[in-house]
LUMVO-307389 format. One record per residue (C-alpha): x, y, z; residue in one letter. Coordinates in steps of 0.25 Angstrom, whole numbers, plus 5000, padded with zeros to 4 digits. Last residue first. Layout:
BEGIN
@u->X v->Y w->Z residu->a $
...
END
This chain:
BEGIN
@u->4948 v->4991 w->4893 residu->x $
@u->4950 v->5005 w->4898 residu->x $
@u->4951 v->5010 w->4914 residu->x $
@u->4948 v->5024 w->4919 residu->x $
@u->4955 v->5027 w->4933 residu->x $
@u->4946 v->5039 w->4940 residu->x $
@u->4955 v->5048 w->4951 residu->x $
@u->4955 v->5055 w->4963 residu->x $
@u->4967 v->5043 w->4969 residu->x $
@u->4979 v->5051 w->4963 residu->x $
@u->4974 v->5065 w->4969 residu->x $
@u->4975 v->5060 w->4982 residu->x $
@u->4967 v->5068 w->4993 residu->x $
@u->4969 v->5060 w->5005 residu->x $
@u->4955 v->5061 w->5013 residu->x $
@u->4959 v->5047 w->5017 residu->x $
@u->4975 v->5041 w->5017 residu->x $
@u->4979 v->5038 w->5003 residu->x $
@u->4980 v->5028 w->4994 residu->x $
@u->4985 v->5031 w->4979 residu->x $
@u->4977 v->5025 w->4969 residu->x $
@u->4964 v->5025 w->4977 residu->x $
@u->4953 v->5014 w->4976 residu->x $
@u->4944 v->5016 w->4987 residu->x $
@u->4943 v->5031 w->4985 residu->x $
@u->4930 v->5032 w->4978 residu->x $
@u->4930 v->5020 w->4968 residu->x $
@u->4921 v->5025 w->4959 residu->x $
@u->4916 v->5017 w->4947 residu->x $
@u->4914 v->5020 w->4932 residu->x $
@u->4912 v->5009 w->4920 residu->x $
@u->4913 v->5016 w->4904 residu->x $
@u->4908 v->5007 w->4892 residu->x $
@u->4892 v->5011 w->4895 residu->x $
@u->4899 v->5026 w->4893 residu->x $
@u->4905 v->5025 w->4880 residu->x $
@u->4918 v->5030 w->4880 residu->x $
@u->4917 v->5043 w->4868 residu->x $
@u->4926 v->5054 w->4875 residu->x $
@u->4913 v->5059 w->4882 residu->x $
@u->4910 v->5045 w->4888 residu->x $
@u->4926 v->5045 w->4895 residu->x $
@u->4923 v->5058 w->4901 residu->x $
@u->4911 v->5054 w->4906 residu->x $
@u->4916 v->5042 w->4912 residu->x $
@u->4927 v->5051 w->4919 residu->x $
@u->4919 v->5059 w->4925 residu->x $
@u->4910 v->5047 w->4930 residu->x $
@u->4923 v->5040 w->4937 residu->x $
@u->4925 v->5053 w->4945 residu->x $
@u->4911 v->5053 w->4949 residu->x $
@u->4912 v->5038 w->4955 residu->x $
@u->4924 v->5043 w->4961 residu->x $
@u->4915 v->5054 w->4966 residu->x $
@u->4905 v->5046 w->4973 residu->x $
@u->4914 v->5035 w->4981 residu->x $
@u->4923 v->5047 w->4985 residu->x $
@u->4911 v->5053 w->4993 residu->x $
@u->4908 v->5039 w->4998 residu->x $
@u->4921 v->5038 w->5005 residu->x $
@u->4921 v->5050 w->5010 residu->x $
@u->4930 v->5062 w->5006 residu->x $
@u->4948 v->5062 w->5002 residu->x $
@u->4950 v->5048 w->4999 residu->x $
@u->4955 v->5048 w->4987 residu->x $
@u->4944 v->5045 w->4973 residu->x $
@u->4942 v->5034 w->4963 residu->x $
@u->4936 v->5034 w->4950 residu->x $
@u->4934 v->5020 w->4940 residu->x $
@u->4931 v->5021 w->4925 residu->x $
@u->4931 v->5007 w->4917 residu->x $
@u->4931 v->5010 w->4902 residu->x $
@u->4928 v->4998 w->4893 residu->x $
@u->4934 v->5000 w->4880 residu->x $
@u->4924 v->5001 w->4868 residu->x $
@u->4932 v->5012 w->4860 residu->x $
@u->4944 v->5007 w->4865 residu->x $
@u->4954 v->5016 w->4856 residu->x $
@u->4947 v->5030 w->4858 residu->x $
@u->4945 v->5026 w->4873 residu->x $
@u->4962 v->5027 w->4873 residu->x $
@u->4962 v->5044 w->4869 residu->x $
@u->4950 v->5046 w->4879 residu->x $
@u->4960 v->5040 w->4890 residu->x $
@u->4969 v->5048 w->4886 residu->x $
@u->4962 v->5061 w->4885 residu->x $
@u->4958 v->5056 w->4899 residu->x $
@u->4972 v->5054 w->4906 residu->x $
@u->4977 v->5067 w->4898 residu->x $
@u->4963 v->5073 w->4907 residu->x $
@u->4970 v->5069 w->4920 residu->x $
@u->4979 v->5079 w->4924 residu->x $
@u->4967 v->5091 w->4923 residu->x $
@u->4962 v->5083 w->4935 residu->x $
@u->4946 v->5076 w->4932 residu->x $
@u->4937 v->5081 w->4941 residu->x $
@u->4927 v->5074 w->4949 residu->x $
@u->4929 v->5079 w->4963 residu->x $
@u->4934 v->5079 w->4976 residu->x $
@u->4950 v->5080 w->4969 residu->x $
@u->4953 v->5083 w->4955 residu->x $
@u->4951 v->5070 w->4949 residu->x $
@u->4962 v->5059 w->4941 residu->x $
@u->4959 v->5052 w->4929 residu->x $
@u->4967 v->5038 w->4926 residu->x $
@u->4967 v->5030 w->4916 residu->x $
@u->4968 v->5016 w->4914 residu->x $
@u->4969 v->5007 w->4901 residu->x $
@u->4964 v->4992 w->4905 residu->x $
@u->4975 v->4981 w->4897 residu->x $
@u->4970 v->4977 w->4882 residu->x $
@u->4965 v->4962 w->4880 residu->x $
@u->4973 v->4950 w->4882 residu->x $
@u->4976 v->4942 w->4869 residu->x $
@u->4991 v->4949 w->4867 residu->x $
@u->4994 v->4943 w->4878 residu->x $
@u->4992 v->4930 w->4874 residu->x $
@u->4999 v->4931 w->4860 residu->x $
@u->5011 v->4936 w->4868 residu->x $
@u->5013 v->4926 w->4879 residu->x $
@u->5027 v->4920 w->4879 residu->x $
@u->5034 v->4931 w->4871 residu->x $
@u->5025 v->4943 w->4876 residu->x $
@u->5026 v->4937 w->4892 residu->x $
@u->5043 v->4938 w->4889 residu->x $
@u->5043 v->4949 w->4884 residu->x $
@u->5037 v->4956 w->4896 residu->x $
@u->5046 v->4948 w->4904 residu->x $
@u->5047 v->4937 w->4913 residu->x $
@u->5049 v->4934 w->4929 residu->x $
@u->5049 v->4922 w->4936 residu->x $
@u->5044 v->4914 w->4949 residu->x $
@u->5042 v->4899 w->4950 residu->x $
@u->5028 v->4893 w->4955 residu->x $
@u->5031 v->4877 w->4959 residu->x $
@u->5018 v->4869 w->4960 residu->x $
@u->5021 v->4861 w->4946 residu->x $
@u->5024 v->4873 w->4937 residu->x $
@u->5022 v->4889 w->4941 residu->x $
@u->5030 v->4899 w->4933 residu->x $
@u->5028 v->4914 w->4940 residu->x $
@u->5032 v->4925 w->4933 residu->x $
@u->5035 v->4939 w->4935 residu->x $
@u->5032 v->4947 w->4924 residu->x $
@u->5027 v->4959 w->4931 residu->x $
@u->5031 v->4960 w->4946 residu->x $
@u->5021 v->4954 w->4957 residu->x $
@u->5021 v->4938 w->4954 residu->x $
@u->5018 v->4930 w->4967 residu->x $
@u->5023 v->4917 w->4970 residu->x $
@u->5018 v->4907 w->4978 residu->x $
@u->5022 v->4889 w->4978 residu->x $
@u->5018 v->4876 w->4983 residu->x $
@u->5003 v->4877 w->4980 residu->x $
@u->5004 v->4886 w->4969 residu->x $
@u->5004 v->4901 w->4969 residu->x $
@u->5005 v->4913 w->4959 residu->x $
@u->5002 v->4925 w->4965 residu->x $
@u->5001 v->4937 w->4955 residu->x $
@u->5003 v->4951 w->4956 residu->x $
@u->4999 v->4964 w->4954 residu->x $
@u->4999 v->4976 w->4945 residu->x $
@u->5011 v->4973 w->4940 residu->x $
@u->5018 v->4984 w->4933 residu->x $
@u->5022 v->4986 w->4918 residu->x $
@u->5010 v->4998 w->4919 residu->x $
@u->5004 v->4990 w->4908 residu->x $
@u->5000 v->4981 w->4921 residu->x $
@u->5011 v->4968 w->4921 residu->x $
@u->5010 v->4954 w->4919 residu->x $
@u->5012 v->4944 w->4931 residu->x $
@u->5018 v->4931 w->4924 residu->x $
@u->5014 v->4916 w->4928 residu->x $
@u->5016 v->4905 w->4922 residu->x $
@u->5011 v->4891 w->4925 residu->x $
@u->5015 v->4877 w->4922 residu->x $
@u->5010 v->4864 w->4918 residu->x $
@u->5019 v->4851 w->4922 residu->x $
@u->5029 v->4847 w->4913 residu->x $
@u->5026 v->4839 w->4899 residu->x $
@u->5028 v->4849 w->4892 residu->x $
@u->5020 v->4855 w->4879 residu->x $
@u->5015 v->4868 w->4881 residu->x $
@u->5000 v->4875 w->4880 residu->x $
@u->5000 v->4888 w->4884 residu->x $
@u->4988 v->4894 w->4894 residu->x $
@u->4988 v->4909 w->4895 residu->x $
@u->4983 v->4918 w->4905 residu->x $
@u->4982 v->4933 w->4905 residu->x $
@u->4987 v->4946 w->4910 residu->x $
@u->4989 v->4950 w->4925 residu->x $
@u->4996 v->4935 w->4926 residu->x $
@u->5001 v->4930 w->4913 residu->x $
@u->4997 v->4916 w->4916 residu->x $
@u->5004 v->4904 w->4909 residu->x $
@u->4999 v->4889 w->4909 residu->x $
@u->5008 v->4879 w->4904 residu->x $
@u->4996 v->4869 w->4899 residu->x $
@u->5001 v->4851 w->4900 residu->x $
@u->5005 v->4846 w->4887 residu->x $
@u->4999 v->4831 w->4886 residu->x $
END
């Protein structure tokens, strides 16, 4: 009997092959990339005698009978050997971001051609979960940035219902200033960090 060659996309999906041989199974293992063509992490692939870790898009890691063997491939390489499976996988999250004029809850003149995008997209995924999440930087108390990130996230919900989202397909949340995009010291007032990312899936 054929023993299973198991091959994991890592960061995209896992799909079994069935080969004929008559060696011991093996195991493939390729970091995909974010749309941005970068990794977003990594991956550490381990047996009992062995470690590697996979950081860099496409590398690989082929593991057969304890031993893990590093590699790399291409793009074209993964849409040759598992085309029909990618193709299965459903749409990547589209983000934006809107940025805020600072201590309050309104939207920088820079950010609107981010919005009339966005609207542009919500035409094609009428029914498209819409996950709305709003940060601060670190300039007031803790619980002060709590509240108006939350408010942030709110001014863009309503935006998004009056361009036609419905609202019961819209999730909001505040992060205050635990989730900054570029750290900084506190009471630093980065303008990168006053800002609501909007996710579409």
């Amino acid at each position: 009997m054929s023993p299973r060659r198991w091959t994991r996309l890592a960061g995209a999906v896992v799909a079994p092959l069935l080969v004929a041989a008559c060696a011991a199974p093996t195991d493939r293992v390729v970091l995909l990339p974010d749309a941005d063509g970068r990794a977003s992490g990594a991956v550490a692939v381990r047996t009992p005698r062995a470690e590697i870790l996979l950081a860099e898009p496409y590398a690989q890691a082929t593991v057969a009978g304890g031993r893990v063997e590093p590699g790399k491939t291409t793009a074209e390489q993964v849409r040759a050997d598992f085309g029909a499976v990618l193709d299965m996988q459903p749409a990547r999250a589209r983000q934006w971001v809107v940025y805020f004029e600072a201590g309050g809850n309104t939207v920088t003149a820079a950010s609107q051609a981010a919005i009339d995008e966005l609207r542009a997209a919500l035409a094609n995924f009428a029914g498209a979960e819409v996950v709305v999440t709003g940060h601060t930087d670190r300039v007031g108390p803790v619980p002060d940035n709590d509240r108006l990130s939350l408010a942030r996230a709110g001014v863009v919900r309503d935006l998004l219902v009056a361009a036609g989202v419905r609202a019961d397909l819209i999730s909001i949340s505040g992060r205050g200033e635990r989730a900054p995009l570029v750290p900084t010291a506190d009471e630093v007032a980065e303008p990168r960090n006053r800002r609501v990312e909007i996710k579409l899936r």
